[in-house]
C-alpha positions in Angstrom: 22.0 10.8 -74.2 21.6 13.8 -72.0 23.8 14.6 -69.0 23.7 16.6 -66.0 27.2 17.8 -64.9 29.4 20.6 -63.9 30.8 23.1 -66.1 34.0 24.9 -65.1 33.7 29.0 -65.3 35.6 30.4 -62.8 39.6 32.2 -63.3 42.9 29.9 -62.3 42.8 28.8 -59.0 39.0 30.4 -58.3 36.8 27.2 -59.5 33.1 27.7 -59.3 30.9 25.7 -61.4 27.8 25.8 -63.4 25.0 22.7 -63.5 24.6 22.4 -67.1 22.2 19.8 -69.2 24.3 18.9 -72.5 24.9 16.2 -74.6 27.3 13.4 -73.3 29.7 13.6 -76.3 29.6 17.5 -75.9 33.0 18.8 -74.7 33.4 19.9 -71.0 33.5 23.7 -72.1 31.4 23.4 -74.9 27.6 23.8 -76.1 25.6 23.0 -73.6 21.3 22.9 -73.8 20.5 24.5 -70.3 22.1 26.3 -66.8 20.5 24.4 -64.3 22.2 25.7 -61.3 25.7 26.8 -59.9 27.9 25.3 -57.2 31.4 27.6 -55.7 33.0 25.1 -53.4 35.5 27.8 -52.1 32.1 29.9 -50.9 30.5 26.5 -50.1 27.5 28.3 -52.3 24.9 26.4 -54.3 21.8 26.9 -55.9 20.2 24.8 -58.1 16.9 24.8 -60.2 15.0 21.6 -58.8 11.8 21.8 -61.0 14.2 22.1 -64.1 16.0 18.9 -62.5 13.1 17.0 -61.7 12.0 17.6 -65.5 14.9 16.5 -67.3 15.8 12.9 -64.8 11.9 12.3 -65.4 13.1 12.8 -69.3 16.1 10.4 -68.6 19.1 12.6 -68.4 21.7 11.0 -66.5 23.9 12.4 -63.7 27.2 13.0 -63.2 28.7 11.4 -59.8 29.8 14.9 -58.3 26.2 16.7 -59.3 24.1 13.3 -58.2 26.0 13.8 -54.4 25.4 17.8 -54.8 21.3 17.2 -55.3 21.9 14.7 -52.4 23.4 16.9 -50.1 21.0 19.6 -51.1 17.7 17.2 -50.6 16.9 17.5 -54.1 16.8 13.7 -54.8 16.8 11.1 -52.4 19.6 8.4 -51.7 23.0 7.7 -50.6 26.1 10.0 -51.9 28.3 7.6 -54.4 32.2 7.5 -54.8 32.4 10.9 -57.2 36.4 9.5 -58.6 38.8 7.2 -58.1 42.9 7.5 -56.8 45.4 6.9 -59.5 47.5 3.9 -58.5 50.4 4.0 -58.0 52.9 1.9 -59.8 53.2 -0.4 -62.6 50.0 -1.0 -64.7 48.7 -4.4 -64.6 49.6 -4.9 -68.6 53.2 -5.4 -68.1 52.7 -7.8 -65.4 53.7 -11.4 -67.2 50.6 -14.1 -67.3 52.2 -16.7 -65.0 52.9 -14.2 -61.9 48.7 -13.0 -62.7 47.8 -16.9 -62.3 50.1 -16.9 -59.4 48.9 -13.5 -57.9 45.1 -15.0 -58.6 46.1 -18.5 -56.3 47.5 -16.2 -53.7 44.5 -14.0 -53.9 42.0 -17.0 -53.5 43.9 -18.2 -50.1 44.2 -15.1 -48.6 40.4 -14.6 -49.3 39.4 -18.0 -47.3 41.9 -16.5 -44.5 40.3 -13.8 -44.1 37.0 -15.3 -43.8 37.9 -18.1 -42.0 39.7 -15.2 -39.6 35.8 -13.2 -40.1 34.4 -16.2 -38.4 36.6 -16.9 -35.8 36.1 -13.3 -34.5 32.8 -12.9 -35.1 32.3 -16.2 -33.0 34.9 -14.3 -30.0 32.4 -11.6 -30.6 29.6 -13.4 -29.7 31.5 -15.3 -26.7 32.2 -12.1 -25.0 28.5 -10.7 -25.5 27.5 -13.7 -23.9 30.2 -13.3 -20.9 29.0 -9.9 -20.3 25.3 -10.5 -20.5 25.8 -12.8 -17.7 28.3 -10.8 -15.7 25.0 -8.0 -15.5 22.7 -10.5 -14.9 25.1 -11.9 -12.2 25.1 -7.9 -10.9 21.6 -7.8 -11.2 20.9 -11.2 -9.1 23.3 -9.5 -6.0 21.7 -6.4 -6.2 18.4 -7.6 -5.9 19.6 -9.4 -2.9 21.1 -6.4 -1.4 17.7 -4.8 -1.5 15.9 -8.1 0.1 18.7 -8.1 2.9 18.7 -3.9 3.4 14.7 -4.7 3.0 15.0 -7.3 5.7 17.1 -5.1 8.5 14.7 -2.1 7.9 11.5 -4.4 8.8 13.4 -5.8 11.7 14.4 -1.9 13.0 11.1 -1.3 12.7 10.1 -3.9 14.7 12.2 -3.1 17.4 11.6 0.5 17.7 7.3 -0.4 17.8 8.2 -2.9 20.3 10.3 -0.1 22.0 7.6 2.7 22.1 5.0 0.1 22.9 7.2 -1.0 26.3 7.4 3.1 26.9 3.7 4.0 26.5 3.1 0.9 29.1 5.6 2.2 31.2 3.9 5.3 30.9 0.1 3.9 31.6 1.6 2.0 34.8 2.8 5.2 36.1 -0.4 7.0 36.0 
């Protein structure tokens, strides 16, 4: 099976990187079929051959993690960047663990897993309690200040009213004197 991957060519403690297309059980340094690209993650420089790419995944050469999230990032293929490696844990490997503290460990598991959801639930229902006490505190909001407009509305019509009435009772005044 053919793999796209990284291949290590830079001094101690100045990594850069070629894109190579080898064989999977090829060793890291070893023979490799062809340079696709490079990648210097101290420069933050790339360059990558994307026809050559395209070629070989339409072949079926497979990716590694760190080059799939590279031709990601670089637009090169489309999709969503994977988790390129994993911690070491830390601790005692599971294999020295004895079988009844794993069946134990497993029971334990199981009720803190319904916990957790049953705690899921309860604050997803909250959740949706205080999106409903909010909606209604704007639409309580809303509801006064439409009836400050109606009311402000109301006195401006009614000043209005007065001050017509007013120049009306002056341009009689006025008419009476002539």
């Amino acid at each position: 099976m053919l793999k796209i991957r990284l291949q290590r060519t830079g001094k101690k403690n100045s990594p850069s990187f070629r894109v190579v297309l080898a064989e999977h059980t090829a060793p890291p340094q070893g023979k490799f079929i062809e340079i696709l690209g490079y990648y210097n993650p101290r420069k933050k420089k790339k360059g990558f051959k994307k026809e050559r790419i395209e070629y070989w995944i339409s072949k079926g050469a497979q990716l590694s993690p760190t080059v799939y999230n590279l031709l990601v990032e670089e637009g090169i293929i489309k999709g969503i960047k994977v988790k390129a490696w994993k911690p070491k844990k830390k601790g005692k490997p599971v294999a020295e663990e004895k079988p009844e503290k794993l069946e134990a460990s497993k029971e334990e598991k199981a009720t803190e897993d319904s916990a957790k959801e049953q705690g899921e639930k309860t604050a997803n229902k909250e959740k949706e309690e205080e999106k409903k006490v909010v909606e209604e505190k704007k639409e309580e909001v809303e509801k006064t200040k439409e009836a400050e407009k109606e009311e402000s509305e109301g006195e401006q019509s009614k000043d209005e009213k007065v001050e017509k009435e007013e120049k009306e009772e002056v341009s009689k005044d006025k008419e009476k004197e002539k």
